[in-house]
N, C-alpha and C positions, 0 to 999 in steps of 0.2 A: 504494500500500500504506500502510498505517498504522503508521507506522515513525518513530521518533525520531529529532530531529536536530539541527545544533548551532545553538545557541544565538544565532549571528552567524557573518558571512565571516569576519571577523576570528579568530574561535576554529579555526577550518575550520584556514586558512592556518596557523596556528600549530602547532597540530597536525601538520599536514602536513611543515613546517619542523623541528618537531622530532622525528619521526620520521627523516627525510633526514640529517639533521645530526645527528652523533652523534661518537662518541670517535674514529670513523675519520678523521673530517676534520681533530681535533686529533693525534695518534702517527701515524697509518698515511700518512696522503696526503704530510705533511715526508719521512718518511722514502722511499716510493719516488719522490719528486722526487732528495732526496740518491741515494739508490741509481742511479737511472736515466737519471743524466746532467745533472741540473739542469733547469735551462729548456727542456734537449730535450724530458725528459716530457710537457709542456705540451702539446706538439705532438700526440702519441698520445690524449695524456687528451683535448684538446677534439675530435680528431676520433671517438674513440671515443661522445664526447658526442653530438656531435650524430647521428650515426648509427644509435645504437644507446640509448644512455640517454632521451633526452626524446623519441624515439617510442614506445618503449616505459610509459615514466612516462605521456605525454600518453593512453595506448591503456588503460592499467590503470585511469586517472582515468575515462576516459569509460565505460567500460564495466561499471564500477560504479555510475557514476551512473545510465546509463540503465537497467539492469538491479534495482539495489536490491539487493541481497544483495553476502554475502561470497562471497570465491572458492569454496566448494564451490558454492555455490546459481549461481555465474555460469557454472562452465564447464558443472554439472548441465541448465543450461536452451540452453548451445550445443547439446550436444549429449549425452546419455545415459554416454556411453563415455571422455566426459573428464572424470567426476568426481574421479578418482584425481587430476587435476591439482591441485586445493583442497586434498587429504591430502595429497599432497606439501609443498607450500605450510605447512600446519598443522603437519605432522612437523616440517618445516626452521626456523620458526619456533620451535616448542617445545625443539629442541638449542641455536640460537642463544641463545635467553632461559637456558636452563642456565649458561650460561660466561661470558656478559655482566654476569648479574647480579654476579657472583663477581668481574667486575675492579671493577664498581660497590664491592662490598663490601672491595674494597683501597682503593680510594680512600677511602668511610668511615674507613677503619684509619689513614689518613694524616691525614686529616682531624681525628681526633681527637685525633692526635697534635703535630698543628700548633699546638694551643693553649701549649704552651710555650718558653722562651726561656731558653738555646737552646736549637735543633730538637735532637730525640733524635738525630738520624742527621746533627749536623755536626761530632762528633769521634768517634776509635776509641774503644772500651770499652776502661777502663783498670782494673789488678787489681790490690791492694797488693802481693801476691807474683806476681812474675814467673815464677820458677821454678817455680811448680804450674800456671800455667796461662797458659805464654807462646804458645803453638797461638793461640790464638784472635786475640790482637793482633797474631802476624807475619803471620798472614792478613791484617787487617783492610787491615794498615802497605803489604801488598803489590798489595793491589785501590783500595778509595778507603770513606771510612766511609760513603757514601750506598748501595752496593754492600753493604757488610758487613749495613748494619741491612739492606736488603729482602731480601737472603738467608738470612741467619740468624737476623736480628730478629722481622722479617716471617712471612717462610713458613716458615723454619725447614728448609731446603730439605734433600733427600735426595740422597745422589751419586748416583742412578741413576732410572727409571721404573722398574724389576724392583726395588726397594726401598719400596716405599709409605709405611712409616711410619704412625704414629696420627695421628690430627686433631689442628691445630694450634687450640686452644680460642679464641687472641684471634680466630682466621679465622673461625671457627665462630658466634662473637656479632657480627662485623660482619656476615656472611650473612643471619643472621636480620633482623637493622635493615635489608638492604637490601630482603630481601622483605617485611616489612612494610609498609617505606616504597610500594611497587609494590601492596598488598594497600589498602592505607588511599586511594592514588589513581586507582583503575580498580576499587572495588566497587561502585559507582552506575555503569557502564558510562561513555559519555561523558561524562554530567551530570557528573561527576566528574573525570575525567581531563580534560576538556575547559578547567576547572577551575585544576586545577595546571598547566596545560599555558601558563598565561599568565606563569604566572615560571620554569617550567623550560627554558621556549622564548627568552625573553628574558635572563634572567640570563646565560647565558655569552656574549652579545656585549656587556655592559658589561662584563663582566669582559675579555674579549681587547681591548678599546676599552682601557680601563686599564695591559693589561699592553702593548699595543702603544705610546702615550703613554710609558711607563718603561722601555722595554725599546732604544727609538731614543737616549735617552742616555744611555745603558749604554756604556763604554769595550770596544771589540770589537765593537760592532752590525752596523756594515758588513761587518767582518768576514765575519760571518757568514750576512749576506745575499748580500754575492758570490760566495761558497763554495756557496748557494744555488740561485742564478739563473744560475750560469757553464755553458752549455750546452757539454754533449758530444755533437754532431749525430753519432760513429758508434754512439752506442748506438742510436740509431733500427732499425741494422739486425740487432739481439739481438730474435727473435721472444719474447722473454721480457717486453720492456719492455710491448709489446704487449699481451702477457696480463694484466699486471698493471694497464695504465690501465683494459685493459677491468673486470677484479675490481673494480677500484678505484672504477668507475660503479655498477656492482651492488650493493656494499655501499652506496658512499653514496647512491645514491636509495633501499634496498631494493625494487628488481626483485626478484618472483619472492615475496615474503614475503606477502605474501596482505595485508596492514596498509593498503598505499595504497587496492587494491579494498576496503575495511573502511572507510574512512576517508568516502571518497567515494561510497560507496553512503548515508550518512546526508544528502547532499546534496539542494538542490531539483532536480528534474530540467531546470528551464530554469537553473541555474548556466553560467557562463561555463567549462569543463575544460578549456580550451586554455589561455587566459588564467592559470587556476593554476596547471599543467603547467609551459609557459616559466617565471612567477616562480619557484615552486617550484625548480626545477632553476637558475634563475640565483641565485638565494641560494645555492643549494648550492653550486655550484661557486665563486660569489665567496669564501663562507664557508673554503672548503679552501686557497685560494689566500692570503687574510689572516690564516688561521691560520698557514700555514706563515713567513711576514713575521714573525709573533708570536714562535713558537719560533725560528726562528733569530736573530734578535735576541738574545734569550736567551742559545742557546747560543753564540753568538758572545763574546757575554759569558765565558760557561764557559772557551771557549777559551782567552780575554783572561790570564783569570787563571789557570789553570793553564798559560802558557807562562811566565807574567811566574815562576811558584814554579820552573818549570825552569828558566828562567833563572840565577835566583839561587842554583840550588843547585851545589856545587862539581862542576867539569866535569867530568863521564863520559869519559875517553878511554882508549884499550885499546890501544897500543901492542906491536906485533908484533915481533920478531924485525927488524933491518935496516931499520925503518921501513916496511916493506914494504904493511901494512895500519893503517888508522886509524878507529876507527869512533866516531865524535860524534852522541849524545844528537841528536834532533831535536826542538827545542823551538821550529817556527815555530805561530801560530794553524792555515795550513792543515793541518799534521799531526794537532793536538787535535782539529780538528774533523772529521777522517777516522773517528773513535771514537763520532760519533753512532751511535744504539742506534735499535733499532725497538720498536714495540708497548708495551709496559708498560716496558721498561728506558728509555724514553725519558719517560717520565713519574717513575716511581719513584726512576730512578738520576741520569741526564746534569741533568733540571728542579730535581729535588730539590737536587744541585748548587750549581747555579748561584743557589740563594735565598738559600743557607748565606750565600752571600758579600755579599747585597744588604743594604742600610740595612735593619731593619724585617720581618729575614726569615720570623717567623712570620707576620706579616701579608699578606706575598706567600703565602706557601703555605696559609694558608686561604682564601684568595681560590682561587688556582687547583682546589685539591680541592674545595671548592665548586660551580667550576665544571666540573670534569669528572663530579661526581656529577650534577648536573642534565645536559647533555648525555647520557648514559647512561640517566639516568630517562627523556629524552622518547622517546630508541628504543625503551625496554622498552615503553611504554603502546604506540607501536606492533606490534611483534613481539606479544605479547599478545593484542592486539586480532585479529589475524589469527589466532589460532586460535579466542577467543571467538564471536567474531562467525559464521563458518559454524556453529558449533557449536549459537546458537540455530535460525540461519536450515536447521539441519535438523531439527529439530523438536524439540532436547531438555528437554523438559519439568523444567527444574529454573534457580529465580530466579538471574538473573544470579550474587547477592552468593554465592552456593554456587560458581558453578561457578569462580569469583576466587579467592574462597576454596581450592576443592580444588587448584585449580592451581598457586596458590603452595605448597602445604604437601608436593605431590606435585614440584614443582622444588626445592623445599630442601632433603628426603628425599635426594634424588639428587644436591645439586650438593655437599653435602656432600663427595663425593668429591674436589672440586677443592680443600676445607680439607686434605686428606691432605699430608703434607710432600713427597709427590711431585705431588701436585697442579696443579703449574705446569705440568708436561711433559706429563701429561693434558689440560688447558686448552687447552695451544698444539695437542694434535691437533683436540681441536674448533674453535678456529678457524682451524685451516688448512683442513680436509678437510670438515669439519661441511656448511657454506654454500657454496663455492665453484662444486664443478662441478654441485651439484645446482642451484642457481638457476640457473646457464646450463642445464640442460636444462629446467626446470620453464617460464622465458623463453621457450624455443626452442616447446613446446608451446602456451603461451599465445600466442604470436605467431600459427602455423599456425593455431590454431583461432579464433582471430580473424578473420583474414585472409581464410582460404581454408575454414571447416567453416563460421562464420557469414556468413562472404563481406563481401571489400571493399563492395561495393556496398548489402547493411543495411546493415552497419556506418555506412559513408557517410551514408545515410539518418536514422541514430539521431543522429549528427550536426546533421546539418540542423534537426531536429525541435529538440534543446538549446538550439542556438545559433543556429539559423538563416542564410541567406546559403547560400552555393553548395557548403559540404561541405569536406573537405577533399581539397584539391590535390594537384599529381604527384610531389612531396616526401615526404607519409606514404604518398600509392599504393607507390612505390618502396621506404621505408623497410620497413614492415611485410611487405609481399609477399614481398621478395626480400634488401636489404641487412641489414636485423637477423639473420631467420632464418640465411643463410649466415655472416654471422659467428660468432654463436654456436653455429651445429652445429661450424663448422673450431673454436672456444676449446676447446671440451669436447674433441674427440677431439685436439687437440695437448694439450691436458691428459693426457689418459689414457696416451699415447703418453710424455711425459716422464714421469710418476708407472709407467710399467711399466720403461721402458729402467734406470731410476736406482732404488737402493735410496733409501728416505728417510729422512731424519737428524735428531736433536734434537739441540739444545745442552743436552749436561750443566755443571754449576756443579761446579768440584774442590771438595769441602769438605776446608779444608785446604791448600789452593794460590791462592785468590783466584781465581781464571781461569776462561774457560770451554772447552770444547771440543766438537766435533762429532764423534756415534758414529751409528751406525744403529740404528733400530727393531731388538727383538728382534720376532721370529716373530709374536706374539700380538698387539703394538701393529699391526702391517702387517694382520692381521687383525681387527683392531676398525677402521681407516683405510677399509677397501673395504664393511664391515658398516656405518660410518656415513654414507659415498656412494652406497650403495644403499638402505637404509634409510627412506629419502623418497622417489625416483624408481619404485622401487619396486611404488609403488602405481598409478600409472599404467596401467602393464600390467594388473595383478591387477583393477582395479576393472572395466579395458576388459572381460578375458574374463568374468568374473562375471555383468558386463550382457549378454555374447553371448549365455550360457549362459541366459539369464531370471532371472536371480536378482536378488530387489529388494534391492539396498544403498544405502544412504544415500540 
């Protein structure tokens, strides 16, 4: 076909890299290590790895390449009746890019804010009279000020989701910068993202190079690397832990987002997709593993020095009645370091932190917000692409720089909602529920119809033709046929099975008490939760009967 393509291996790979490698590898993957036993995790995640993440990545690479199109146009030409599988893919894509961009655009907010000295967020706000407005500093006095500014600085946050609130305006101009930014690097389709994708793909490992170099002679490193890597081998047998290495593949190669088939359909058809598959994926996961060394360094540090202030501060003790009960302040590192946070409060609150206190602290924290904005930006040009790209490849008659265009202006429209002062708590549904179970099913479809609707054995053959030599071996026969699929069918229905037995719960922020707590969805969130996990899978079905029916769609 007569189809554009990148420019060099090298832009290919990068691309590829920065798609994979994204904000999850930096917040999400430390923290369910902390979470799930330490070094245990390890154990789940690589086997989950090899099992299920790089035959599937290996299987999305090749079949895009041999094919040329995006995922509508790939499963369209398996077969008739799995086109729904691409719109799925396109949907889930589209909700991700909403909420992603939106933590992009916090970190702008930070970013911008970093250029002064000192950081805005490393003391409480202070007021000449107390008495009119002492609320606000016993709050601050009571949480920590890195806490204070992103809650009430920040987002300006709501005590509830059933309270929304108006847009908060500073959120509202970082959004717009960050869709820009996504609009100005992906309206030449490749040619362009292809482009930026050489400093967005590279910059954040000299920056974790740097911060790993500063961060190992930081007072508390070890600290917090042992607290790290000290495995808890019974959590192995919490089928939670389980699900979470497997999520935790998913997001970080993006299985199932239509991007890698987008990516690698612009390839030459004799390319090596095994060869990038493995690298691919062993970046990936090296990268999650050195991040995590990165951050806990860090917080290690964190720790260091908020033990050493409780230390010093006059001794906490509570004396009972007859001496009966005694209760002492625990001020060791392991305690502090028990208080690491996940997802954005690990960036915004525990990182932010730990800069306040270093030599040169603005300079650290524009470095790192930096580098989480670019990390961010190379998954958006992916996610993106996964919707663009079928979009051509089904006929739609309108120039790329249009359809870049409508798309950002129709995602800002919308994401807007997550500047609302409740907005956080909106955010955390779509990335809890948004992506999760539907990429394990969307997976689980693309596997089957790989496998067994185009048949191992093309398959096999498309193979051979690429790359030549004997095809591949009794490892992906295995993998794809039988070990992926059953995995992922048992992830999704224990998913569903936990998500129906348990109400689900968000952490509200007390405005007014520093603290957080855990309440349940009301009624209408629980029904926007199962409207946005169906929402994409959805299609599936709908597209199959449509074709049964004769009806020409897409």
């Amino acid at each position: 076909q007569n189809r554009e393509g990148w420019d060099n291996k090298v832009q290919y790979i990068l691309a590829q890299i920065g798609f994979a490698v994204g904000l999850g590898n930096v917040w999400r993957f430390p923290y369910l290590c902390q979470k799930n036993g330490g070094g245990a995790f390890l154990i789940p995640y690589f086997i989950m790895l090899l099992l299920e993440g790089i035959p599937l990545f290996y299987m999305e690479i090749a079949i895009g390449q041999r094919l040329r199109r995006g995922s509508v146009g790939v499963w369209n030409h398996i077969h008739r009746y799995l086109g729904g599988v691409g719109i799925a893919s396109m949907v889930v894509c589209f909700l991700i890019a909403l909420y992603y961009n939106m933590i992009i655009a916090w970190a702008f907010f930070y970013f911008f804010n970093s250029f002064q000295s000192p950081l805005p967020w490393s003391s409480c706000p202070t007021v000449p009279n107390v008495t009119i407005n002492n609320h606000s500093v016993a709050e601050c006095a009571d949480t920590s000020a890195t806490s204070y500014f992103w809650y009430r600085n920040a987002l300006d946050i709501s005590p509830s989701i059933n309270d929304p609130g108006s847009p908060v305006w500073r959120m509202c101009l970082a959004l717009v910068v960050a869709w820009l930014i996504v609009f100005i690097g992906m309206f030449k389709g490749i040619k362009s993202s292809g482009k930026v994708i050489y400093f967005s793909a590279t910059f954040p490992y000299i920056v974790l190079i740097i911060f790993f170099f500063r961060g190992i002679t930081l007072p508390g490193a070890v600290d917090g690397l042992v607290y790290m890597f000290t495995p808890d081998m019974s959590r192995l047998a919490d089928p939670n832990v389980w699900r979470d290495a497997a999520t935790q593949i998913f997001f970080s190669l993006g299985l199932g987002f239509g991007g890698v088939i987008a990516y690698s359909s612009y390839n030459d058809m004799k390319n090596n997709c095994k060869k990038d598959a493995l690298t691919v994926a062993s970046i990936n996961c090296g990268t999650s593993i050195f991040a995590s060394v990165v951050i806990f360094t860090v917080l290690g540090f964190k720790a260091h020095h908020r033990s050493q202030q409780c230390i010093d501060q006059p001794s906490k003790m509570y004396y009972i009645a007859n001496w009966q009960s005694v209760n002492i302040t625990d001020c060791t590192i392991k305690s502090e370091l028990k208080e690491a946070v996940s997802g954005p409060g690990l960036a915004f609150i525990a990182f932010t932190e730990a800069m306040i206190h270093m030599p040169a602290g603005p300079f650290w924290s524009v470095m790192f917000f930096c580098m989480l904005i670019n990390l961010g930006l190379g998954s958006m040009f992916g996610t993106l692409e996964g919707i663009i790209t079928p979009l051509r490849d089904i006929g739609l008659r309108i120039p790329k720089e249009a359809i870049v265009a409508l798309l950002c202006l129709i995602s800002l429209a919308i994401g807007c909602t997550f500047t609302l002062r409740s907005g956080m708590y909106i955010l955390d549904i779509f990335d809890t529920y948004a992506g999760t179970l539907p990429l394990l099913m969307i997976a689980f479809f693309e596997t089957m119809a790989v496998a067994w609707v185009y048949g191992f054995s093309k398959f096999s053959d498309d193979i051979k033709l690429m790359l030549g030599g004997d095809g591949p071996g009794w490892f992906w026969r295995a993998t794809w046929c039988y070990i992926s699929p059953i995995c992922m069918f048992t992830l999704f229905v224990s998913s569903i099975i936990s998500l129906a037995v348990k109400t689900p719960q968000y952490e509200v922020y007390v405005v007014g008490g520093g603290y957080k707590i855990k309440v349940d969805y009301p009624g209408w969130a629980i029904g926007f939760i199962v409207c946005l996990i169906f929402c994409s899978i959805i299609w599936i079905p709908i597209i199959a009967f449509l074709r049964w029916r004769g009806e020409n769609v897409i």
